[in-house]
GUNUTI-255871 format. One record per residue (C-alpha): residue in one letter; x, y, z. Coordinates in steps of 0.1 Angstrom, whole numbers, plus 5000, padded with zeros to 4 digits. Each point is the difference from the previous one (the first is absolute). Example, Ala and Ser with C-alpha at 12.3 -4.5 7.8 and 13.67 -1.06 7.14 Angstrom:
<pts>
PT   rest     xx     yy     zz
PT      A   5123   4955   5078
PT      S   5014   5034   4993
</pts>
This chain:
<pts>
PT   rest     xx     yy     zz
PT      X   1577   6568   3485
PT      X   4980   5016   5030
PT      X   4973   4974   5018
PT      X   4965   5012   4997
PT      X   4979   4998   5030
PT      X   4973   4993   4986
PT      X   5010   4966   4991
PT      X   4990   4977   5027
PT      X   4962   5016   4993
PT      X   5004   4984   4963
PT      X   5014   4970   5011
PT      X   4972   4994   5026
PT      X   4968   5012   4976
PT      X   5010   4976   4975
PT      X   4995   4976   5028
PT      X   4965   5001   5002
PT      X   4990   5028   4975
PT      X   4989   4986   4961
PT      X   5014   5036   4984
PT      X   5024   5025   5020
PT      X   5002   5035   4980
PT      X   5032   5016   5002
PT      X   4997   5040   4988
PT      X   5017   5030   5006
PT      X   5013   5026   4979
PT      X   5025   4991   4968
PT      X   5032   4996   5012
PT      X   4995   4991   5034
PT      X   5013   4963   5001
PT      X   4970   4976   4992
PT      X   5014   4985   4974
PT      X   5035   4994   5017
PT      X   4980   4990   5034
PT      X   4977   4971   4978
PT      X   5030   4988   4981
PT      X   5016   4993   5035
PT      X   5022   4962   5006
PT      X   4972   4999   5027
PT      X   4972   4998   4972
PT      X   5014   4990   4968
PT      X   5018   4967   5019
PT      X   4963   4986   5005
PT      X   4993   4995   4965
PT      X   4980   5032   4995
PT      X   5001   5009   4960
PT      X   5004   5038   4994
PT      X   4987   5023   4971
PT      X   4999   5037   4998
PT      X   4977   5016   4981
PT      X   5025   5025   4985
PT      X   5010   4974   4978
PT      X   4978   5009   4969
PT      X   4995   4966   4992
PT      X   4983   4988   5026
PT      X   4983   5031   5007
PT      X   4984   4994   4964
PT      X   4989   4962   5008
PT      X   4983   5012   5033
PT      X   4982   5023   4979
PT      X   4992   4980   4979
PT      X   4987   4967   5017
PT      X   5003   5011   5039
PT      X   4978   4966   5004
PT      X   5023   4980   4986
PT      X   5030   5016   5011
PT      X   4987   4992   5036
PT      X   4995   4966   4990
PT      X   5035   4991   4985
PT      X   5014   5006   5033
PT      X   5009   4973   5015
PT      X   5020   5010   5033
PT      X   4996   5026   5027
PT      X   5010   5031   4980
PT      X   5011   5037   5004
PT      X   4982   5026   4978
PT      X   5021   5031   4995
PT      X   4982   5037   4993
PT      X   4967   4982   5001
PT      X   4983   5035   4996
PT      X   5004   4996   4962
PT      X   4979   4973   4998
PT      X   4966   5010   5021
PT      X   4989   4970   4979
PT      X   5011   4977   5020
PT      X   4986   5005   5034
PT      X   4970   4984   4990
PT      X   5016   4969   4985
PT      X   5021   4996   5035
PT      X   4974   5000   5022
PT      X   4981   4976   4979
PT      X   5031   4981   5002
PT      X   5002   4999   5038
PT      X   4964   4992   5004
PT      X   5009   4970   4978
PT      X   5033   4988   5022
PT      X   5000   5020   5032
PT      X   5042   4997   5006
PT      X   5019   5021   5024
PT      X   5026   5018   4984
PT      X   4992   4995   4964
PT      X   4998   5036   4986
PT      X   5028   5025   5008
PT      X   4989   5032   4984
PT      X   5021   5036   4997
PT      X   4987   5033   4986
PT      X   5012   5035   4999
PT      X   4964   5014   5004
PT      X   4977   4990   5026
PT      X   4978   4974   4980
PT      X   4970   5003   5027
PT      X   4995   5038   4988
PT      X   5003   4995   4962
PT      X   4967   5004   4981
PT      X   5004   4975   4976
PT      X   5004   4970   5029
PT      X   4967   4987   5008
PT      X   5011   4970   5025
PT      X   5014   5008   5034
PT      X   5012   4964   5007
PT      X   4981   5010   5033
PT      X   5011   4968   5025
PT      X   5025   4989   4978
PT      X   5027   5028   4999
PT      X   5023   5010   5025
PT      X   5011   5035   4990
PT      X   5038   5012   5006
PT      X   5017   5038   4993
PT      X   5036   5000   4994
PT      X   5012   5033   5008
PT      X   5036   5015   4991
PT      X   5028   4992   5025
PT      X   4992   5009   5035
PT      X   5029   5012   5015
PT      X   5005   4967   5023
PT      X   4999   4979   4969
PT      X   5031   5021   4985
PT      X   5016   4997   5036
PT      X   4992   4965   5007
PT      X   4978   5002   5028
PT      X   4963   4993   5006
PT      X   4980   5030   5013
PT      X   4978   4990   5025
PT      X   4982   5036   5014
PT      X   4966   4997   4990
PT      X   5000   4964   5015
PT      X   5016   5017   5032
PT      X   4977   5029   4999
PT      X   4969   4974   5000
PT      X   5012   4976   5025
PT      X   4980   4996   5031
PT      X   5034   4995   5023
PT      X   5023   5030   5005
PT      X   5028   5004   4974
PT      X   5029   5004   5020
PT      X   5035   5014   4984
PT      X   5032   4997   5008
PT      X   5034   5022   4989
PT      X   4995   5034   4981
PT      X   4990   5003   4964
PT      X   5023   5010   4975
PT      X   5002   5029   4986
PT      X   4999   5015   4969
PT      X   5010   5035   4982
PT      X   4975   5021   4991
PT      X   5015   5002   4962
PT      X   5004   4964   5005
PT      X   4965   4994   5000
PT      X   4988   5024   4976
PT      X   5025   4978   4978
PT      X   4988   4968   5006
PT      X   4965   5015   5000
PT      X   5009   5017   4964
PT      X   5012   4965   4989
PT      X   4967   4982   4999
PT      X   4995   4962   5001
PT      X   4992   4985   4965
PT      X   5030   4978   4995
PT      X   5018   5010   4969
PT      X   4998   5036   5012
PT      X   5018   4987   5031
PT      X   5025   4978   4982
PT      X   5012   5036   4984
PT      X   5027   5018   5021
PT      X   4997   5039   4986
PT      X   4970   5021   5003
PT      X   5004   5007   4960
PT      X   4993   4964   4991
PT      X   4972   4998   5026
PT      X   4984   5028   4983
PT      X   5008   4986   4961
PT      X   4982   4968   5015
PT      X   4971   5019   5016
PT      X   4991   5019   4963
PT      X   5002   4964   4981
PT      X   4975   4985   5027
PT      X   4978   5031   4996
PT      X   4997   4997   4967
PT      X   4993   4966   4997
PT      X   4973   4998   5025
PT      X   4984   5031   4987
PT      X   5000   4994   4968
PT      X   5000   4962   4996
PT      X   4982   4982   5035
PT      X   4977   5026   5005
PT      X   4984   5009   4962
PT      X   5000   4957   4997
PT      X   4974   5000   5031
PT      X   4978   5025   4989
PT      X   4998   5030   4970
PT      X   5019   5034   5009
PT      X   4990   5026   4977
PT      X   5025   5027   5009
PT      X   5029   4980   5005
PT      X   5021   5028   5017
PT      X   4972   5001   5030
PT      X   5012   4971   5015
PT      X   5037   5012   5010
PT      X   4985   5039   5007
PT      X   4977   4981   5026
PT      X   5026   4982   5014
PT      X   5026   5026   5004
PT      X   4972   5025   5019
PT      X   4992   4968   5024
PT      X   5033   4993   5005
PT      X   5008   5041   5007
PT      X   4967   4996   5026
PT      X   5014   4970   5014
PT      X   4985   4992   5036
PT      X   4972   5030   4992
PT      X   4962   4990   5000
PT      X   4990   4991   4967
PT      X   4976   5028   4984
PT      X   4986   4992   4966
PT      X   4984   5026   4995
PT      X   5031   5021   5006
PT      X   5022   4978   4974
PT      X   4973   5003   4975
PT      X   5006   5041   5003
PT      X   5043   4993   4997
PT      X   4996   4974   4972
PT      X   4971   5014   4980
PT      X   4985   4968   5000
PT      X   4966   4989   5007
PT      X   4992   4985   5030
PT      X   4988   4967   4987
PT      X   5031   4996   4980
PT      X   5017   5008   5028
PT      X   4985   4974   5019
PT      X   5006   4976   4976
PT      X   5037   5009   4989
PT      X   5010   5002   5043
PT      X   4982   4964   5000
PT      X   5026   4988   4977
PT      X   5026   5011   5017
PT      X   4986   4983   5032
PT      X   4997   4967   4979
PT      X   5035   4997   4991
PT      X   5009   5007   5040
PT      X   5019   5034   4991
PT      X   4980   5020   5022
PT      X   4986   4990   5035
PT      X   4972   5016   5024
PT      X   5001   5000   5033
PT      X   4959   5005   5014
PT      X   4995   5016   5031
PT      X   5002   4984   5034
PT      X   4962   4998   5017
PT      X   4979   4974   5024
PT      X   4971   5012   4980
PT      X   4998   4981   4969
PT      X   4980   5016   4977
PT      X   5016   5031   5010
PT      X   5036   4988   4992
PT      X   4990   4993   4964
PT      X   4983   5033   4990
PT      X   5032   5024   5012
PT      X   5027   5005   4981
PT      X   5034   4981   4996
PT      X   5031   5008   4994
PT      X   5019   4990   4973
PT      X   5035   4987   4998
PT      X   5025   4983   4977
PT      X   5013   4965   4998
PT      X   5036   5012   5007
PT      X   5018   5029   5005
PT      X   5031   4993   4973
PT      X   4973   5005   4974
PT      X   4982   5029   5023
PT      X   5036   5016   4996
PT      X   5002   5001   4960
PT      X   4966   5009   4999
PT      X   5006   5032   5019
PT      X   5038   5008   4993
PT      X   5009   4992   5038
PT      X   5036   5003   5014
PT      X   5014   4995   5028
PT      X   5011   5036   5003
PT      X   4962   5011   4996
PT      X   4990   4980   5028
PT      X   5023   5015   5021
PT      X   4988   5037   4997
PT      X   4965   4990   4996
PT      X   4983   4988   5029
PT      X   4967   4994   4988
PT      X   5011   4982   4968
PT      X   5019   4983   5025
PT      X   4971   4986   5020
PT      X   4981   4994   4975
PT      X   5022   4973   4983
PT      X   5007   4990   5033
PT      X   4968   4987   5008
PT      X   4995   4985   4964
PT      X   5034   4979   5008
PT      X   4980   4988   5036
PT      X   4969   4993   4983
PT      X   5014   4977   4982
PT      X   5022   4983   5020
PT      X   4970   4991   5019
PT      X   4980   4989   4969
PT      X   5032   4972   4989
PT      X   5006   4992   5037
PT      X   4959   4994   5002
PT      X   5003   4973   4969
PT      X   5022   4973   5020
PT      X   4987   5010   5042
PT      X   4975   4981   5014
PT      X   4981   5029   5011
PT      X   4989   5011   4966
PT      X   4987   5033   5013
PT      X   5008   5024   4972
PT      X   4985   4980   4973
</pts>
């Protein structure tokens, strides 16, 4: 089992933090990560909300399934009970205790419409990416740290190499963990379509109503073709013969449930930064690959498809590397 960075942040926010929220996309590790010896050895009861039954009695009585808890817990997929948020921060206004919630969710919470309590002051928020590619080697990336530090990063010896058809390999590969775990491209890719289908046709149309329920997948195979391109809505609206508000609201999904990232544009001026356009990514290139029918071999006589994927692969990098450095620029 690969060590996730991001662990020592848990272990210190459920210090002195009443509720520490654990998301990231479906598949990425959470629950693995908050089923840990480290947490489950302090007494801390688990339950998943994919277990119908107690998916029902939250439902049902999220006041009194609140109350029947008697120890510090872990809440698993709490974006399928919105409910509850409420109820918990009543709960920690009641008994203020560090550490007492542990929540996971395969959707940012914060963005879904239905949640009407933050937990402002009493969450700590945490994104578990897929592997970064120290976690699967063993080693604990430290360049954004280095790039912030105020005394000179000095190195020593030369890096190590790698071959170009190494890298688009490895980049090809992704990071979600079962993915990883599969040694041939052909079960990568039989993994890939299962995922696919399960976030687009169960996760998503759970948070919200999707009327044409092949939109989804068409708008997430023309992002993931435009991949490190500035996102144009009104140009995807042309491609996809959708509406733009329906657009809108169908690419917000797929920013909910982390499968799609955007990077906004670098500016002192802050009111500037926010009006121009991003650029849109995805969450890992394994699943950029099945999306778009990437090989190796089409990499290598294709320089801009190259680059492009290229950059997706650094982008995110960056983004896991930011969730455990101190620096916490790219956030």
């Amino acid at each position: 089992m690969f060590h996730r960075h991001i662990t020592g942040n848990l272990l210190q926010a459920l210090e002195d933090t009443p509720a520490v929220l654990v998301n990231g996309a479906r598949q990425t590790g959470k629950s693995t990560l908050v089923q840990s010896t480290l947490l489950l050895k302090r007494g801390r009861q688990y339950l998943t909300f994919d277990d119908p039954g107690v998916l029902a009695a939250a439902k049902r009585d999220p006041n009194g399934f609140i109350a029947g808890l008697n120890t510090a817990v872990t809440l698993d997929e709490v974006q399928h009970v919105p409910e509850l948020f409420p109820v918990i921060k009543a709960a920690i206004d009641r008994k203020r205790e560090a550490g007492r919630f542990l929540l996971t969710g395969s959707a940012n919470v914060l963005l879904l419409p239905k949640l009407s309590e933050s937990l402002a002051g009493r969450l700590e928020l945490l994104t578990l990416w897929p592997f970064s590619q120290g976690e699967m080697k063993g080693i604990r990336e430290g360049f954004i740290d280095a790039l912030f530090s105020k005394q000179p990063v000095w190195t020593s010896g030369a890096a190590g190499e790698i071959r170009r058809e190494e890298l688009f390999e490895t980049i090809l590969a992704g990071g979600y963990p079962l993915a990883v775990a599969r040694h041939t491209g052909a079960r990568r890719k039989a993994w890939f379509q299962s995922y696919l289908t399960t976030i687009l046709q169960r996760d998503v149309r759970d948070l919200a109503h999707v009327a044409d329920v092949t939109a989804l997948p068409r708008l997430l195979g023309v992002v993931a073709a435009r991949a490190g391109g500035l996102l144009n809505f009104a140009d995807l609206s042309r491609t996809l013969a959708l509406p733009q508000t329906t657009l809108k609201r169908y690419f917000a999904l797929l920013e909910a449930t982390f499968l799609v990232q955007l990077l906004r544009p670098c500016s002192s001026n802050l009111g500037q930064r926010l009006i121009q356009t991003p650029k849109v990514y995805l969450d890992d290139t394994g699943l950029l690959a099945q999306l778009t029918g990437l090989t190796v071999e089409r990499m290598k006589v294709d320089g801009a498809l190259a680059g492009g994927v290229l950059e997706n692969f650094v982008l995110m990098e960056l983004r896991k590397q930011s969730a455990w450095s101190e620096s916490q620029q790219l956030k």
